[in-house]
C-alpha positions in Angstrom: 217.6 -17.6 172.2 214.3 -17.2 172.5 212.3 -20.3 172.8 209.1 -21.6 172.0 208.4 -22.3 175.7 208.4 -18.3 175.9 206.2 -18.0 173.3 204.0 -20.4 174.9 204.0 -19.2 178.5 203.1 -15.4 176.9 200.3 -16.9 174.6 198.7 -18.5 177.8 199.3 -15.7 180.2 197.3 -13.1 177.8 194.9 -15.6 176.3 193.7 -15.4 180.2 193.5 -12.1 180.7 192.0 -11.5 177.2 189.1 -14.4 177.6 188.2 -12.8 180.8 187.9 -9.5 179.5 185.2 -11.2 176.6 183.5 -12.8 179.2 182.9 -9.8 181.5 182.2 -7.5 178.1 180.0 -10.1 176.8 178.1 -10.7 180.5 177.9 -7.2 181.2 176.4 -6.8 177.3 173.8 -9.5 177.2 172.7 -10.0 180.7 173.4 -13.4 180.3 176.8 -14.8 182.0 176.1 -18.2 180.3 176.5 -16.5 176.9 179.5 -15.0 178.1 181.2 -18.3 179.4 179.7 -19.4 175.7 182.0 -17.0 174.1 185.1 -17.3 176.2 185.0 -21.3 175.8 185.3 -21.0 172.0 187.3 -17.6 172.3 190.2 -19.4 174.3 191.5 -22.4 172.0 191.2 -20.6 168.6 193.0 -17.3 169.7 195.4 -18.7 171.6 196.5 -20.8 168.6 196.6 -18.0 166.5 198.5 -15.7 168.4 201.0 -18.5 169.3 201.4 -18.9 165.8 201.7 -15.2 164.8 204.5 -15.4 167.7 206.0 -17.7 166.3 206.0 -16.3 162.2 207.3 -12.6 164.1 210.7 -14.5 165.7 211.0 -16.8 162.5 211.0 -14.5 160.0 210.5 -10.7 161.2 212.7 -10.7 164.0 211.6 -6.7 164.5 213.3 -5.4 168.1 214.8 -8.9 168.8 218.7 -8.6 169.2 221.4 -10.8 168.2 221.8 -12.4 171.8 218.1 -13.3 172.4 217.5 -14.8 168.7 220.3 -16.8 169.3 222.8 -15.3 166.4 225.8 -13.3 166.6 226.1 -9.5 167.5 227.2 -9.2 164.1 224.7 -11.3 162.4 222.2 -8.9 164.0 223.3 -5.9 162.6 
């Protein structure tokens, strides 16, 4: 089964990677690495909410390219 823990651990992982990527874009744009700290510092929380919860909607209820032994059902569930 795939837990929320996973969900959890990818949403941090890439909320990292992707705030660091605003901060350099927005840095690198304006000239002003303040600004781009700005960004990042309201960037993190709100989209790392979000896409927790858009993981979480996908395994609930869409389930696409998740098999029966990671979502926790039968083989023949799955099919």
């Amino acid at each position: 089964m795939i837990s929320w823990k996973r969900h959890a651990a990818k949403t941090m992982t890439w909320r990292v990677v992707a705030t660091t990527t605003t901060v350099i874009i927005v840095g690198v744009g304006t000239g002003e690495w303040a600004v781009g700290v700005a960004v990042g510092a309201v960037e993190f929380p709100t989209k790392m909410l979000l896409y927790y919860l858009h993981e979480r909607v996908w395994y609930k209820f869409i389930g696409l390219g998740v098999t029966g032994a990671e979502s926790g059902a039968s083989v023949a569930q799955a099919e």
